[in-house]
C-alpha positions as CSV (number, residue, x, y, z in Angstrom):
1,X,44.2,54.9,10.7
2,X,46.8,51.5,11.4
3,X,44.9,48.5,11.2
4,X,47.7,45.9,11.5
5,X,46.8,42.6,9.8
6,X,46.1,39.8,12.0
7,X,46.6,36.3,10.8
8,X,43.6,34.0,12.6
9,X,45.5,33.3,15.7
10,X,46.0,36.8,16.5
11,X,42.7,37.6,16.7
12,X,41.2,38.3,19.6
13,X,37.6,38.9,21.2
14,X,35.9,41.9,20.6
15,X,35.5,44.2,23.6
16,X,32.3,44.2,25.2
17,X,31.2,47.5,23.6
18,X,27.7,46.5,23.0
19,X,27.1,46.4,26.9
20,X,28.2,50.2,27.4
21,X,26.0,51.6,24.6
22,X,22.3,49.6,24.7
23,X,20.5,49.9,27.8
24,X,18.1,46.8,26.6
25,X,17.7,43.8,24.7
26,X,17.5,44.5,20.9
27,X,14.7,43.7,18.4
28,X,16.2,43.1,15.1
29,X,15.0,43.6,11.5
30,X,17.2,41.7,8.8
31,X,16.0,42.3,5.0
32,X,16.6,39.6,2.6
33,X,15.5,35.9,1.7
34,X,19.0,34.3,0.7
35,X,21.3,32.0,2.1
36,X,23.1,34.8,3.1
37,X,20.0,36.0,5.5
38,X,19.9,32.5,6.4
39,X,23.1,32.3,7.6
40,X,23.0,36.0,9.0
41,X,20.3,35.2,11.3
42,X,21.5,32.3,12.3
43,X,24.6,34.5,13.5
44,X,22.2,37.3,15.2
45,X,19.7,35.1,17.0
46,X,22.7,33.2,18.8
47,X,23.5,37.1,20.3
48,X,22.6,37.4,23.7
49,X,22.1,41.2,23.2
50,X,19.1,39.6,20.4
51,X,15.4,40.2,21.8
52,X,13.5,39.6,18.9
53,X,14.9,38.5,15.1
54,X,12.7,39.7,12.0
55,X,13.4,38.4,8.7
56,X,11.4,40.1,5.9
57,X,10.5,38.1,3.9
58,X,12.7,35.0,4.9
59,X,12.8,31.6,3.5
60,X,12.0,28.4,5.1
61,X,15.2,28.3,6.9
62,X,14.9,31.7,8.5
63,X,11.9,31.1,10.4
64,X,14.0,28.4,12.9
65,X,16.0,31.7,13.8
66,X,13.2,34.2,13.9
67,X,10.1,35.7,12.5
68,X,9.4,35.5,8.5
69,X,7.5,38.7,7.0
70,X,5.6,38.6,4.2
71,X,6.5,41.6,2.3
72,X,9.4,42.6,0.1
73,X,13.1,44.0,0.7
74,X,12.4,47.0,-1.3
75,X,8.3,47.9,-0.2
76,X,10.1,50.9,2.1
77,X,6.6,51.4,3.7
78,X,6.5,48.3,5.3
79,X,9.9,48.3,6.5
80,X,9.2,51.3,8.0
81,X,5.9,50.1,9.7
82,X,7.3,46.9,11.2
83,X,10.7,49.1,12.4
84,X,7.6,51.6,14.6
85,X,5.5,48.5,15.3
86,X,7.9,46.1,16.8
87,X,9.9,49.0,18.2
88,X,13.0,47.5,15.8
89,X,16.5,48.9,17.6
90,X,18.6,47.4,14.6
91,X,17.9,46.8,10.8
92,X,20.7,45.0,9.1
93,X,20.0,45.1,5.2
94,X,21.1,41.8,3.2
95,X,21.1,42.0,-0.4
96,X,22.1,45.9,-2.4
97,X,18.5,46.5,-4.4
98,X,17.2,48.5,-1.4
99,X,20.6,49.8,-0.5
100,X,21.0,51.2,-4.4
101,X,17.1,52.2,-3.6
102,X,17.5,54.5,-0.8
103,X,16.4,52.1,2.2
104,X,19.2,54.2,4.6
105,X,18.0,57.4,3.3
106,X,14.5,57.0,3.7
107,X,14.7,55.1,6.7
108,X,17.3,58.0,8.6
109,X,14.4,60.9,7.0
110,X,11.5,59.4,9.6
111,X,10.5,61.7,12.4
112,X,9.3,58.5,14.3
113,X,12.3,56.2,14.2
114,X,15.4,58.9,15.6
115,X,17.4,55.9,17.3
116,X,16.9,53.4,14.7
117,X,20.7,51.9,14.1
118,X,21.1,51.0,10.6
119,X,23.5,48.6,9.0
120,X,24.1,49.6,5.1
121,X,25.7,52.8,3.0
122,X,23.6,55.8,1.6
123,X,22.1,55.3,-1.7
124,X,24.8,57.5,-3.1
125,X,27.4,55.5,-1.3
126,X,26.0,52.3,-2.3
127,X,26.6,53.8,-6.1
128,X,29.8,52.0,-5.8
129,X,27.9,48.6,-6.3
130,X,25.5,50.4,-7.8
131,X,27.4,51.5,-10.9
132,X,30.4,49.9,-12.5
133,X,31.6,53.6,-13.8
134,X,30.6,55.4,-10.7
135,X,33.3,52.7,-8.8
136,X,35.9,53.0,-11.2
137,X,36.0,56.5,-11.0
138,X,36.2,56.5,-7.3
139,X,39.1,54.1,-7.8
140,X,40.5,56.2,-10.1
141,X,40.6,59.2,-7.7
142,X,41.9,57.3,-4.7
143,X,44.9,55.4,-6.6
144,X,43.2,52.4,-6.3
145,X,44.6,49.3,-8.3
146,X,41.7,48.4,-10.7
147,X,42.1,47.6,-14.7
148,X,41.6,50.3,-16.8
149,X,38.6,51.0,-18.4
150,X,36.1,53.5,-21.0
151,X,32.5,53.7,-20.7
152,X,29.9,54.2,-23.4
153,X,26.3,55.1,-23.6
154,X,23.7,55.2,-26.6
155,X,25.4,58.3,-27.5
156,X,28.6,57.5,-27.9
157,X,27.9,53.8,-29.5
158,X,29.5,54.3,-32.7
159,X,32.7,55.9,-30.6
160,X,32.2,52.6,-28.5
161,X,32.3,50.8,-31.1
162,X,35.4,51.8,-32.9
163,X,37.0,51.4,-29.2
164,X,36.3,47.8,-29.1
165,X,38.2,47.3,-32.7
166,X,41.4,48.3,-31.1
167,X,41.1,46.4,-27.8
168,X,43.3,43.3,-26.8
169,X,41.3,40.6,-26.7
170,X,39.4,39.1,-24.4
171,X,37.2,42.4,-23.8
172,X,35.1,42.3,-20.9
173,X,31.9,44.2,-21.3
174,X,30.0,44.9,-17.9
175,X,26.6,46.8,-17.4
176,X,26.6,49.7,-15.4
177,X,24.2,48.7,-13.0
178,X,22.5,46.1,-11.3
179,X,22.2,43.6,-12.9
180,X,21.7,40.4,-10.4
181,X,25.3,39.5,-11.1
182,X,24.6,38.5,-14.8
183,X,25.5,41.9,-16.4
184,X,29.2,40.7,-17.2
185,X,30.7,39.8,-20.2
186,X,34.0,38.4,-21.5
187,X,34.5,38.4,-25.3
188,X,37.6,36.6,-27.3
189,X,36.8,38.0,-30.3
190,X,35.9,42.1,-31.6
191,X,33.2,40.9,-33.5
192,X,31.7,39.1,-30.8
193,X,32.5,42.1,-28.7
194,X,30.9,44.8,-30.9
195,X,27.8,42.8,-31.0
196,X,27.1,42.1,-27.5
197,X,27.6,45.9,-26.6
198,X,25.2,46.8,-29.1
199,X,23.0,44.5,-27.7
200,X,23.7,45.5,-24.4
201,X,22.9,49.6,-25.0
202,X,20.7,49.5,-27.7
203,X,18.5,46.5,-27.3
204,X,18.9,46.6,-23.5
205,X,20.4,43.2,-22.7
206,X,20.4,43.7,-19.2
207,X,17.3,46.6,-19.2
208,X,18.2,49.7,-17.8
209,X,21.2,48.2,-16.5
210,X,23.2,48.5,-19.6
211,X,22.4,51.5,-20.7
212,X,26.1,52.4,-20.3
213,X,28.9,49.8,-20.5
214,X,31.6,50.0,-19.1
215,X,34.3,48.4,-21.3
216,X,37.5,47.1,-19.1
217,X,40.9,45.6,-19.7
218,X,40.9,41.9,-18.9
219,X,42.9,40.7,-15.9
220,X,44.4,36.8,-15.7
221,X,44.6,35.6,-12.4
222,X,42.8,34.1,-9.5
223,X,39.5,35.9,-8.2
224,X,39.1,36.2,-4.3
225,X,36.6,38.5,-1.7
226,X,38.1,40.8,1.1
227,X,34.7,41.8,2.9
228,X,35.2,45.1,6.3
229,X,32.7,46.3,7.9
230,X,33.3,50.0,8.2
231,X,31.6,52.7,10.5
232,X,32.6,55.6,8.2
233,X,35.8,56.0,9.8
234,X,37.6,53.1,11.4
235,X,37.0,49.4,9.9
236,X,37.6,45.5,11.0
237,X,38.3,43.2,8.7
238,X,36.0,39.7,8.0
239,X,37.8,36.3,7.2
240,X,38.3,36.5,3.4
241,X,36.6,33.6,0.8
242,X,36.5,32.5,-2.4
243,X,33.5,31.5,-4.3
244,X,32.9,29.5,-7.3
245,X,29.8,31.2,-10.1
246,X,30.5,28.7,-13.0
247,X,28.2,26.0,-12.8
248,X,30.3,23.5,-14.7
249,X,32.8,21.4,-13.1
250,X,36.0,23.0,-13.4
251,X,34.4,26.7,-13.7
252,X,33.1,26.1,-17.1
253,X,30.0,27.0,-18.2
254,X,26.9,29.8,-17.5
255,X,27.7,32.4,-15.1
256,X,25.5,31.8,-11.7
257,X,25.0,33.5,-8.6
258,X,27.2,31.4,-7.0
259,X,27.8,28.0,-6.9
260,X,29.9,27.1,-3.3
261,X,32.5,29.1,-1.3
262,X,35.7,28.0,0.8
263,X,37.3,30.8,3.9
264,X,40.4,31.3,3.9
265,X,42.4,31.3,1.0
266,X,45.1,29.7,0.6
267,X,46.8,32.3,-1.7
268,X,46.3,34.8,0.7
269,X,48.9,35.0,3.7
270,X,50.1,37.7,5.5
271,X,52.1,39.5,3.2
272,X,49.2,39.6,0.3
273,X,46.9,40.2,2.8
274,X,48.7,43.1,3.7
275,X,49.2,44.2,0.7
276,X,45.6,44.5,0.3
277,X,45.2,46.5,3.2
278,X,47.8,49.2,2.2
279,X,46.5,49.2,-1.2
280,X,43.2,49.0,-1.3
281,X,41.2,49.3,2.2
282,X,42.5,51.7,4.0
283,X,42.9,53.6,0.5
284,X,38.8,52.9,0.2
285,X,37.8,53.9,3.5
286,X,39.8,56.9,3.8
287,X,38.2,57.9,0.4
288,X,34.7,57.3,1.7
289,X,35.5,59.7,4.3
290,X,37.4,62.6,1.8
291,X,34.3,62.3,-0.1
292,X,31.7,62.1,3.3
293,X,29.9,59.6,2.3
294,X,27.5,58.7,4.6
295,X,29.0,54.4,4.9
296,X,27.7,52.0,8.3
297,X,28.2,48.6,7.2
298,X,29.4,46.1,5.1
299,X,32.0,46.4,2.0
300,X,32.4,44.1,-0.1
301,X,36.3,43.9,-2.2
302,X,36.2,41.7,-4.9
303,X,39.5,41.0,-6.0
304,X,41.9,39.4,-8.3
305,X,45.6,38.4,-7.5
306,X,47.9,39.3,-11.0
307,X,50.9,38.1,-10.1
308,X,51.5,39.0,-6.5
309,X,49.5,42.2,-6.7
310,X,45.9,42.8,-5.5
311,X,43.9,44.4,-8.0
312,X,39.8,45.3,-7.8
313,X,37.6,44.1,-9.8
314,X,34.1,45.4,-8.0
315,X,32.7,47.0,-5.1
316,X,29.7,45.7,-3.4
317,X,28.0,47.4,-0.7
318,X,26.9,44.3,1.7
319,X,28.0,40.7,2.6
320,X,28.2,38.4,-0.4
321,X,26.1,34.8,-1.2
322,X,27.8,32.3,-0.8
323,X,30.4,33.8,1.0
324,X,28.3,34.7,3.6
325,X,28.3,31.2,4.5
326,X,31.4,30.5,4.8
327,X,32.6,34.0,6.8
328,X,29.8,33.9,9.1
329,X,30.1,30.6,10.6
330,X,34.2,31.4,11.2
331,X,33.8,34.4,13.4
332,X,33.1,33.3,16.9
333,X,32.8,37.2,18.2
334,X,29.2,38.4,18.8
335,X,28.3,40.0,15.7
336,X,25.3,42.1,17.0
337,X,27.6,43.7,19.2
338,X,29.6,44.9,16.2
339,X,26.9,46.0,14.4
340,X,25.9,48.3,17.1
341,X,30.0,49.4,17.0
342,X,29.3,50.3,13.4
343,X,26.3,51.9,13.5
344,X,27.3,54.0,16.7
345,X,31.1,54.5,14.8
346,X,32.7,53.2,17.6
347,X,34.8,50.5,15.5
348,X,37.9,52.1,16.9
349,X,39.5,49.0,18.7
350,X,37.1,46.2,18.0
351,X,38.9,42.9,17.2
352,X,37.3,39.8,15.7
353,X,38.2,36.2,17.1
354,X,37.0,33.8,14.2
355,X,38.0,30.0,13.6
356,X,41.3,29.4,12.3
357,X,40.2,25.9,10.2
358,X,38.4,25.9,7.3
359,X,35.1,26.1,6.4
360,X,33.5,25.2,2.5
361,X,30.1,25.3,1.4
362,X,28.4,23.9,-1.5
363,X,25.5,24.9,-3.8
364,X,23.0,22.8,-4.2
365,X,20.7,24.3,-7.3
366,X,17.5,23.6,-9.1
367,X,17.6,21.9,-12.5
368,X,18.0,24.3,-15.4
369,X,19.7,26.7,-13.4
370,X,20.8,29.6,-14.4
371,X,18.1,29.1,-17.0
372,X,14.4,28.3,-16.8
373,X,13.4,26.2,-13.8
374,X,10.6,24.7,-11.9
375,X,9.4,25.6,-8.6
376,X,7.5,23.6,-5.8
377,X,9.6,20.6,-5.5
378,X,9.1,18.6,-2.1
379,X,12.9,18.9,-0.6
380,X,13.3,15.4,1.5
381,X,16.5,14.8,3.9
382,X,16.3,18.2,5.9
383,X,15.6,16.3,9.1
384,X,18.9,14.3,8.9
385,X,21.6,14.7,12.3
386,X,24.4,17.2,10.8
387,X,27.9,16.6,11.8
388,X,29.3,18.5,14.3
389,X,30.6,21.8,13.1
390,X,28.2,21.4,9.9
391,X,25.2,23.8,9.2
392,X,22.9,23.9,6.7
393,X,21.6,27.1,5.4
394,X,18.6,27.8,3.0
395,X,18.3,29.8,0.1
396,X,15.7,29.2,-2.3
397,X,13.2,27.8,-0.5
398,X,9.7,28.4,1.2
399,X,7.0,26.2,3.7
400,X,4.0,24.8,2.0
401,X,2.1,23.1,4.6
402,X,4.5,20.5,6.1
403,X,6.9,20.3,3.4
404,X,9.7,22.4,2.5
405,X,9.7,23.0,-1.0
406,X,11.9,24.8,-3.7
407,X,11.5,27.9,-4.7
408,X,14.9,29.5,-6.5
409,X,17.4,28.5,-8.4
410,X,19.9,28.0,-5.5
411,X,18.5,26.0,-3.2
412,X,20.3,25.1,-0.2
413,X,23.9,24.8,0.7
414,X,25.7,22.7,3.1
415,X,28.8,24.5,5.2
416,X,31.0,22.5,7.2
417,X,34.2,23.7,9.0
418,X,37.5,21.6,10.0
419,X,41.3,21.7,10.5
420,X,41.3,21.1,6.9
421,X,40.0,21.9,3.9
422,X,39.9,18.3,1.9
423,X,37.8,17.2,5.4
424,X,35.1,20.4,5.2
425,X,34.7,19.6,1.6
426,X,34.0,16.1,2.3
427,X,31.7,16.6,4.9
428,X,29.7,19.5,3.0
429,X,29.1,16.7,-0.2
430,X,28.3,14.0,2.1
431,X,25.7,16.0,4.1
432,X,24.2,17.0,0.3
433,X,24.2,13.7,-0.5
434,X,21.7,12.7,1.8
435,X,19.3,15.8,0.4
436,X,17.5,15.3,-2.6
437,X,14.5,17.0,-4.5
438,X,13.7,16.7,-8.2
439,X,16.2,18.4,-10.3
440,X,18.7,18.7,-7.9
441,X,22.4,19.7,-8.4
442,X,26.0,20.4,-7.4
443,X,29.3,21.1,-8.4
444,X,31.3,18.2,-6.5
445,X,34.7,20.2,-7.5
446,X,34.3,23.6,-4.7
447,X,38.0,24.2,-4.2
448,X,39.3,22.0,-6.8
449,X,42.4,24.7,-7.0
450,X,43.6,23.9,-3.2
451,X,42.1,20.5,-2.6
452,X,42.2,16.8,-5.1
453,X,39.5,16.5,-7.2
454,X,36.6,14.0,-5.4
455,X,35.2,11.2,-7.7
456,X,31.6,11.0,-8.6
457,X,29.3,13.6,-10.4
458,X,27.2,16.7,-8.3
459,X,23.6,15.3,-9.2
């Protein structure tokens, strides 16, 4: 398996596999609402191999790429309906809840659907999002750089407990499972430690999610995501991203799902890339197949650099938010015809071209967010002439009537790409600028690491 590292201007077209293995035009089913679905189906209705585009259930940026359905990602019946119905060739699922459900496996079990290609692991290959302990032990097996780590259930709390006194501080504390990205902790004290795992296993912080915790060594560096896209045997690599989840200026503040993203990173050139490769994909792959674990589709590495080493800090089992939104837009290679490489595990010599310029996106989030916030606000400025080479994706939103209104706590965000990053930056905040709905906000500082600081506040 030698996947050489390509910096972007080595990359080059994909082959035009697609064209050998479908005989027709595709109908496509995409599951999720996000910006990431948003900015996937944008992607999949520009394919000329694209028929039909399904987005169950969509938001009110979807439906200018395909068809919203009303039903949800993880109602398996009605997945399965639409996929006989409108005689679906491809479903590509978004976010991991029906991945970590069983979506592949159910969906692979129906008699009426043999050809269907699906994009997304096996629920027990999706265990490595979703469970912290499952991942680390698969890590642990496969020499994969990660921090060390115990893990502790109701059981062994008062074992757990007398850990924690003799941990170096900070502590992090993470639920087990899903548990929509909030289930992560980082304590500077023991006491604070001791008492948010207790709350965490025996008054179920997180629900079911922390009924074991895993308790890991803290790692100081600087975060970044590595995404493949894996047919089981062979993978390609996606442009990598950074995203930003503190909704303070400056990453302070509540943990969010996200609050902006920039592709690339700086940090990582070719030697850390490769690094990453030898260390940690190809390690992760090839350990997907000692174990046969049944893996078409998207892995997500999220990664920290300590010193100049790569080090995992999670698995996830599809395409992040709001990286998404920055990766998608870069690659200029016709991503339904590598999904259909990936499904049919014919990844074996499939390049990516993408962009070799920046591209940044920004968050813009309802107020109150990550807390309590209101729904139904009228969203004006959607209508405005984008920049060239700037997109607008939705997240959080929905139609009612005429008006687009809110209806999440991320919103909308604004991606722009250029030869720099200061300039994609800029245009993303200008193009925010000009939205505006009750409550809205931003972080005006997305890359403040690689790029100055702008002036003015995100509101």
């Amino acid at each position: 398996m030698s996947h050489k590292y390509n910096v972007p201007h080595l990359y080059q077209r994909s082959t035009n596999f697609a064209t050998h293995y479908t005989k027709h035009f595709m109908n496509i089913l995409l599951l999720g609402g996000g910006g990431r679905e948003h900015a996937l189906s944008w992607k999949l209705s520009q394919s000329p191999l694209c028929k039909e585009l399904f987005i169950a259930p969509g938001n009110g940026g979807t439906s200018q790429c395909g068809t919203n359905l009303p039903f949800s990602v993880t109602d398996f019946e009605a997945i399965k309906a639409t996929c006989i119905r409108e005689t679906i060739d491809l479903i590509v699922v978004g976010p991991e809840d029906p991945l970590v459900a069983g979506i592949v496996d159910f969906l692979k079990a129906q008699p009426e659907l043999p050809n269907l290609m699906i994009i997304g692991p096996s629920a027990e290959a999706a265990q490595l999002e979703g469970s912290k302990a499952y991942a680390k032990a698969f890590m642990q097996r496969h020499g994969i750089p990660t921090a060390g780590y115990r893990e502790f259930t109701k059981e062994s709390l008062l074992q757990g407990i007398e850990y924690l006194r003799t941990c170096a501080l900070p502590i992090v504390l993470k639920a087990d499972g899903l548990a929509a990205g909030k289930g992560v902790l980082i304590c500077s004290t023991h006491d604070e430690a001791i008492n948010e795992f207790t709350e965490m296993i025996s008054h179920q912080k997180f629900g079911a999610a922390s009924a074991k915790v895993v308790v890991e060594d803290f790692l100081d560096g600087i975060e970044l995501s590595v995404f493949a896209l894996t047919d089981g045997k062979d993978y390609v690599l996606l442009p990598e991203a950074k995203d930003y989840k503190r909704i303070g200026e400056g990453d302070t503040g509540l943990n969010t799902g996200g609050m902006g993203a920039i592709s690339p990173v700086p940090f990582a050139d070719e030697t850390f890339m490769q690094k990453i490769i030898t260390k940690i994909v190809e390690p992760t792959i090839k350990g997907l197949q000692a174990e046969a674990l049944d893996y078409k589709g998207f892995v997500f590495f999220g990664l920290i650099k300590v010193g100049d080493e790569p080090m995992v800090i999670e698995y996830n089992c599809r395409m992040g938010d709001p990286e998404t939104e920055v990766v998608i837009p870069r690659i200029q290679s016709d991503l339904v015809e590598i999904l259909v490489a990936t499904a049919k595990q014919k990844l074996h010599g499939i390049t990516i071209e993408h962009d070799p310029g920046f591209a940044a996106t920004i968050m813009a989030v309802s107020g109150g967010y990550p807390g309590d916030y209101k729904k139904g606000a009228a969203i004006n400025g959607l209508q405005q002439t984008l920049p060239e080479n700037t997109l607008l994706f939705h997240a959080g939103t929905a139609q009612r009537g005429d008006e687009v209104v809110t209806a999440g706590g991320r919103v909308l965000c604004v991606t722009s790409l250029d030869t720099s990053l200061n300039a994609a930056i800029k245009n993303s905040k200008e193009v925010l600028s000009g939205i505006d709905y009750e409550g809205k906000y931003f972080r005006s500082d997305i890359g403040y690491e690689f790029s100055p600081l702008s002036p003015g506040g995100g509101t």
